[in-house]
C-alpha positions in Angstrom: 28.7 45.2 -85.2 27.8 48.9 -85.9 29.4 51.5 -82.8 26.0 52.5 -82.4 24.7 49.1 -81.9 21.9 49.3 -79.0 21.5 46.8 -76.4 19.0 45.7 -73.9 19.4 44.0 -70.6 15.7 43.1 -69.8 13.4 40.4 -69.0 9.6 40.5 -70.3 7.2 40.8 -67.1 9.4 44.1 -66.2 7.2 47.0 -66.2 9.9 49.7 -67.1 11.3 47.3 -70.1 8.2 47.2 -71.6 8.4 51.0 -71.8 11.5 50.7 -73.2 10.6 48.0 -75.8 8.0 50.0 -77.4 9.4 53.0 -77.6 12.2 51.1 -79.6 8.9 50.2 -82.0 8.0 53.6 -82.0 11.9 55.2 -82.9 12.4 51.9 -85.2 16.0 51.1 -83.7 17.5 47.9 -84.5 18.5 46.5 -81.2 20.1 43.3 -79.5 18.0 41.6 -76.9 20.0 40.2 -73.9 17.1 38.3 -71.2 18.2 38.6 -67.6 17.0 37.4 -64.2 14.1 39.1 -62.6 16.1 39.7 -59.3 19.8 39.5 -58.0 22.0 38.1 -58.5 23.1 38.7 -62.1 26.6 37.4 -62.4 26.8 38.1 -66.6 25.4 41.4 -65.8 27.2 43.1 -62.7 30.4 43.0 -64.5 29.3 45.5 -66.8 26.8 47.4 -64.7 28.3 47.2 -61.3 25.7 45.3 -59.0 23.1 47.7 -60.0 19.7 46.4 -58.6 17.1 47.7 -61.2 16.5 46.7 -64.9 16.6 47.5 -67.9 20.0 48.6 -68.3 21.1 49.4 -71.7 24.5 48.9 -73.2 26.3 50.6 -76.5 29.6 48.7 -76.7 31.6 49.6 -73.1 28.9 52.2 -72.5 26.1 51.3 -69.8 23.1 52.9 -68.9 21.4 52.9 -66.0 17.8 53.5 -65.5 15.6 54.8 -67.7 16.2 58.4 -67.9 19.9 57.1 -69.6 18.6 54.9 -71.9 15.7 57.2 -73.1 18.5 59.8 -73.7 20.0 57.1 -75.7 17.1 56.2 -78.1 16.1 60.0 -78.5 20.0 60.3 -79.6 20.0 57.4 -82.1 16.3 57.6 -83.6 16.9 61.4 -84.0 13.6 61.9 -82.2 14.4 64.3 -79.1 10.6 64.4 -77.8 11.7 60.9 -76.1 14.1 62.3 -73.8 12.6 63.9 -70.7 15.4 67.0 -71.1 14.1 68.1 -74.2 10.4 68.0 -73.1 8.4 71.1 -71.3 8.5 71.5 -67.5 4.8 70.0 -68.2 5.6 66.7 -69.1 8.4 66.7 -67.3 6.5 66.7 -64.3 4.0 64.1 -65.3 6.7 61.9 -66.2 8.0 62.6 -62.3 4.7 61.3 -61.0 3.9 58.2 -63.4 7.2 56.7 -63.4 7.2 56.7 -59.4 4.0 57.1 -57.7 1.3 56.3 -59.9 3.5 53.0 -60.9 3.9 52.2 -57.6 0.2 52.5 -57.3 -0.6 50.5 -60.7 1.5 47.6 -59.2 0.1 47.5 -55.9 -3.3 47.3 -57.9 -2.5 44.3 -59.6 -2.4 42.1 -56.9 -5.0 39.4 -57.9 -5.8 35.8 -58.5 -4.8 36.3 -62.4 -1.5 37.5 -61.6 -0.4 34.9 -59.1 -1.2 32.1 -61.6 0.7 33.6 -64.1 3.6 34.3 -61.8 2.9 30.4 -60.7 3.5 29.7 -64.4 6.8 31.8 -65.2 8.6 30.6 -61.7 9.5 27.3 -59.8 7.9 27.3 -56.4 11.7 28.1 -55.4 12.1 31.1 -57.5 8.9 32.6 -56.9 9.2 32.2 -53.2 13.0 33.9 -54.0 11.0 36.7 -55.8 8.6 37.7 -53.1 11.2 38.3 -50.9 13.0 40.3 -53.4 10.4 42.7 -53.6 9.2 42.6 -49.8 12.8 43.3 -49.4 13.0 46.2 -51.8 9.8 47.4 -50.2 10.9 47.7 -46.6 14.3 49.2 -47.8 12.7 52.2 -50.1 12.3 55.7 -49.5 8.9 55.8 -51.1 5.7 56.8 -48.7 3.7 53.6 -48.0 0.5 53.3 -50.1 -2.3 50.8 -48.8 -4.1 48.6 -51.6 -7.4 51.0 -51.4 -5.7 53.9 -51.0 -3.5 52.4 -54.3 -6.7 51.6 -56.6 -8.4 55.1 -55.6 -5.3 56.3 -57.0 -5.5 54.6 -60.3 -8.6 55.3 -60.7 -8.2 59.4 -60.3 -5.7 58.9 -62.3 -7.2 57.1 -65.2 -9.9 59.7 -65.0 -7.7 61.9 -65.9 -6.6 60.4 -68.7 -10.1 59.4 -70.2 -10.6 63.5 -69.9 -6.8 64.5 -71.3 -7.5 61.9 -74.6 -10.7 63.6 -75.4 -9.0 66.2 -77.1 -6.0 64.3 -78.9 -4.8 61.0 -79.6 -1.8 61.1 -77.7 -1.1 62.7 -74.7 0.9 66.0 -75.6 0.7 66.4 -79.0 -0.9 64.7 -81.8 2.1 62.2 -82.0 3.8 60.6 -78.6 6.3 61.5 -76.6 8.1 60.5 -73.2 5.4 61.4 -71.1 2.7 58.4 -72.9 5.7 56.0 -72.6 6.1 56.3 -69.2 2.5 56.8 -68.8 1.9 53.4 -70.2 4.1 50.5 -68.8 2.1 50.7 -65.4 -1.0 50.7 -66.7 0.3 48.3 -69.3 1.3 45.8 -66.0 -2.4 46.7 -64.8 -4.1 45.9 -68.0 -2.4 43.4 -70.0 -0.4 40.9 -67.1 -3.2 41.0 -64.2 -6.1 41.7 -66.2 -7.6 44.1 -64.0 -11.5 44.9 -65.0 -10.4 49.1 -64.4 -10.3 50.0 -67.5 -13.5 48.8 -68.7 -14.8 52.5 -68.1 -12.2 54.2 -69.8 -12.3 53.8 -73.8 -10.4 56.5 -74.6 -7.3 55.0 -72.4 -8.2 51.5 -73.8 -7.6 52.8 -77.2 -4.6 55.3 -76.6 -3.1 52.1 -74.7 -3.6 49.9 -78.2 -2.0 52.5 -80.2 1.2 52.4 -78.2 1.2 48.9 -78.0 0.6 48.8 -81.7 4.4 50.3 -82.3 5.6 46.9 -81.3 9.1 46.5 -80.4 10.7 47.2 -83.3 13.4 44.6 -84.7 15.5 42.7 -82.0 18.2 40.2 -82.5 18.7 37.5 -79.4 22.1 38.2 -78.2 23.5 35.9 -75.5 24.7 37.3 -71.6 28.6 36.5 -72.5 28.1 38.1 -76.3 27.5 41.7 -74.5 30.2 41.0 -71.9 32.6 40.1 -75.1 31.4 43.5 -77.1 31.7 45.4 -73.8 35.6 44.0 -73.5 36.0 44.2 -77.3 35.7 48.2 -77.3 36.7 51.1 -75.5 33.9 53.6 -74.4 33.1 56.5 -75.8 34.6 60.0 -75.7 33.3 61.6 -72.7 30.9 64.6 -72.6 32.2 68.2 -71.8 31.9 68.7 -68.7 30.6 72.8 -67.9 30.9 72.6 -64.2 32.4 71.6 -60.8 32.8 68.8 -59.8 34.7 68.0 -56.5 34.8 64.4 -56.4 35.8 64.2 -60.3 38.4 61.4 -60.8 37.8 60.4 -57.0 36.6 56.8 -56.1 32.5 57.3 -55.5 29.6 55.5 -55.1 26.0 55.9 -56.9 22.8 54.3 -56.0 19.0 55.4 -56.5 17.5 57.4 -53.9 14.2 55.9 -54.2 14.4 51.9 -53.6 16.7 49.4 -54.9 19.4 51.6 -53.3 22.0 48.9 -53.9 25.3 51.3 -54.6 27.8 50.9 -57.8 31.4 52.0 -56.8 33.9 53.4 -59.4 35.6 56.3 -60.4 33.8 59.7 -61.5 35.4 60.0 -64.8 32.3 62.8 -65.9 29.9 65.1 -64.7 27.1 66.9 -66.6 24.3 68.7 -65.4 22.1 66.0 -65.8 24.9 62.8 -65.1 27.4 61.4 -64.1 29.6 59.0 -65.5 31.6 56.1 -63.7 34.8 53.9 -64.8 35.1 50.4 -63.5 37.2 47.6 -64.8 37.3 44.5 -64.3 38.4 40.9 -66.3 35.0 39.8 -67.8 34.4 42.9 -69.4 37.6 45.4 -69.1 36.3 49.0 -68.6 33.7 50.4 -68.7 31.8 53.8 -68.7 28.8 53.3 -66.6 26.3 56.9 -67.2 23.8 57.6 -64.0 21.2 60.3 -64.2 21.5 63.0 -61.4 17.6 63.2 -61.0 17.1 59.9 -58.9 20.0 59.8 -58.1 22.8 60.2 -54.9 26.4 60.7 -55.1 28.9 59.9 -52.1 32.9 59.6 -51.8 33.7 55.9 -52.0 
């Protein structure tokens, strides 16, 4: 296995793994594909990634990345292709990529709710299972910090939205620029939740999207090798992590026990010890037998830090 060998902890119905998975088609990275549980608990998983509650997570031998901000960081590293991470990107897109990845997906899932996407959910779950996953996500939304959208308030959204985008794709056929960049991925895996899993009959006003949405799907995923749960605890144990990044400022709690968790939902904290900070991250050591230590990077954006 190559050091740079890229790995993804994923499972297909998630939203932000399918933005993940096609911009891996789009780059043309090689990658390993490790399928996990759609909700807690993840027993192969947490001893690499700490209990962290959101997926994907991303791992490059005993490096793990958590949420997508990381793992983008990753690709645009590996692919040489720095348009795919949001810090090389103008305040514009930036800011897009701010709203799409939080509010408008929110609003894009709420919309789905429909007859099509229960039967499929029926299909992919036992009745035990799907009943587990409901309360999952009931529980993640009475737990999040995100302002409460109702279901019209949700598809009115969308559909400004979407409006939007019918007018921005008049001009180019991506986005930004006349070749993608963050901002369409992230743009996309809502909509591609709205469109492609419940079916929704939106978009039947909006060519332009329909087609900007099949030219991003049209990257594919790119080529990825199954790789079992314990195979990625065994490469994670096999290797030590990577040099870590200067670090160019002050940090008080550096080499102090801490804990991280989104400040958004899925706040479930990861405990460790701050080994780095960066302007934009922070990195955590844990160890532990199953997968000896490893360097676990959070993005500050997103977000909190706290003495453990």
């Amino acid at each position: 296995m190559s050091e740079s060998e890229f790995v993804l902890h994923h499972y297909a119905l998630s939203p932000f793994s399918k933005k993940v998975r096609v911009m891996l088609g789009y780059a043309g990275l090689e990658w390993c594909s490790v399928t996990t549980d759609e909700m807690p608990p993840r027993p192969l998983l947490a001893p690499l990634a700490g209990g962290y509650r959101k997926i994907p997570v991303a791992q490059i031998g005993a490096d793990v990345f958590c949420d997508t901000r990381t793992i983008t960081r990753e690709i645009a590293r590996l692919s040489g292709k720095p348009e795919l991470a949001l810090d090389n990107v103008s305040e514009e897109v930036q800011a897009f990529v701010r709203e799409v990845d939080l509010e408008l997906f929110l609003a894009c899932i709420l919309s789905s709710t429909s007859w099509r996407l229960n039967i499929k959910l029926f299909k992919a779950f036992s009745l035990f299972n799907l009943l587990r996953f409901f309360r999952d996500r009931i529980q993640i939304g009475r737990t999040s910090n995100v302002p409460r959208m109702g279901l019209m308030a949700a598809r009115d959204r969308v559909r400004e939205h979407l409006d939007s985008l019918e007018v921005r794709l008049s001009e180019r056929d991506f986005l930004f620029a006349d070749r993608p960049n963050i901002g369409d991925f992230s743009a996309y895996h809502g909509l591609w939740f709205l469109r492609e899993v419940a079916e929704s009959s939106v978009f039947s006003r909006y060519p332009r999207v329909n087609d900007w949405m099949d030219r991003l799907r049209d990257f594919g995923h790119g080529h990825a090798v199954e790789m079992s749960p314990n195979a990625a605890l065994k490469m994670a144990k096999g290797r030590a992590p990577r040099e870590l990044p200067a670090t160019g400022i002050k940090e008080p709690l550096l080499g102090q026990p801490v804990s991280v968790a989104p400040d958004d939902y899925g706040q479930v904290p990861v405990t460790g010890t701050l080994v780095s900070a960066t302007a934009d991250s922070w990195i955590v050591a844990r160890t532990n037998p199953a997968a000896g230590t490893v360097h676990i990077h959070f993005p500050r954006q997103g977000f909190a830090l706290t003495p453990a």
